[in-house]
C-alpha positions as CSV (number, residue, x, y, z in Angstrom):
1,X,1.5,-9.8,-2.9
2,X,-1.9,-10.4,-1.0
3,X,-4.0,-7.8,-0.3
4,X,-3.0,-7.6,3.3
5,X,0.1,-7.7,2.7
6,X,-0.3,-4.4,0.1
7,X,-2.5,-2.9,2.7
8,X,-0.1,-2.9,5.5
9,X,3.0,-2.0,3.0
10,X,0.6,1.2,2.3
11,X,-0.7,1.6,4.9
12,X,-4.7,1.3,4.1
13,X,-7.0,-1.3,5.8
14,X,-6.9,-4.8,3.7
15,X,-10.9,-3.6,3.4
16,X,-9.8,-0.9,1.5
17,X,-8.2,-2.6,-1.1
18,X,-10.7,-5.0,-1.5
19,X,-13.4,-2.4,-2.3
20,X,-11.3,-0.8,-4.7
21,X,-10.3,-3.9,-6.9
22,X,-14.3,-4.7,-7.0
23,X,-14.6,-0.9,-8.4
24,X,-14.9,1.0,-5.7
25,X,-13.4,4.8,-6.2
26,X,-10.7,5.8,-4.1
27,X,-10.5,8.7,-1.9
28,X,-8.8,11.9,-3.5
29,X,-5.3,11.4,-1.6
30,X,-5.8,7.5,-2.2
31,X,-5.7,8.0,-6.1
32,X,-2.9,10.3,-5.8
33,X,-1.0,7.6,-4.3
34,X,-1.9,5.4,-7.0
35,X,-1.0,7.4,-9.4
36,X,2.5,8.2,-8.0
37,X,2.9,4.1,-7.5
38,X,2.1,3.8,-11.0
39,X,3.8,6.0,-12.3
40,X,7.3,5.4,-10.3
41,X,8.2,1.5,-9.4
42,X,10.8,2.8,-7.0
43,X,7.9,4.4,-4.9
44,X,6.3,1.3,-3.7
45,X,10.0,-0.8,-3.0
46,X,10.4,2.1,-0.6
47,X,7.2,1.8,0.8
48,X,8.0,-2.1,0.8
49,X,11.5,-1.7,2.3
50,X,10.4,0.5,5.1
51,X,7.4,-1.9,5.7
52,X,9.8,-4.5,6.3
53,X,12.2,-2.5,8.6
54,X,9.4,-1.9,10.6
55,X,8.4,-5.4,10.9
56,X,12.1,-6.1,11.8
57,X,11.8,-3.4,14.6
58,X,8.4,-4.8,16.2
59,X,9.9,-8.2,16.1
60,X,12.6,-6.8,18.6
């Protein structure tokens, strides 16, 4: 997955993601997203299934 793509599936700006894979520190509610990604696969195929419902639903 690109970092855009991960961005809009999370809903951050790519930017975002690219500062924090170069080390940048995330925001307090942005590490507790992490963290729960982490910790719980089926977290981000939700986030990834709804990412693409949406898409199906702009596409109309």
């Amino acid at each position: 997955m690109t970092q855009k793509q991960f961005a809009k599936v999370i809903g951050w700006s790519p930017s975002t993601v690219a500062l924090y894979e170069v080390g940048e520190i995330p925001t307090k509610s942005n590490n507790r997203l992490l963290k729960v990604m982490i910790k719980d696969s089926n977290v981000m195929k939700e986030f990834i299934a709804e990412s693409k419902a949406d898409s199906d639903l702009e596409e109309l």
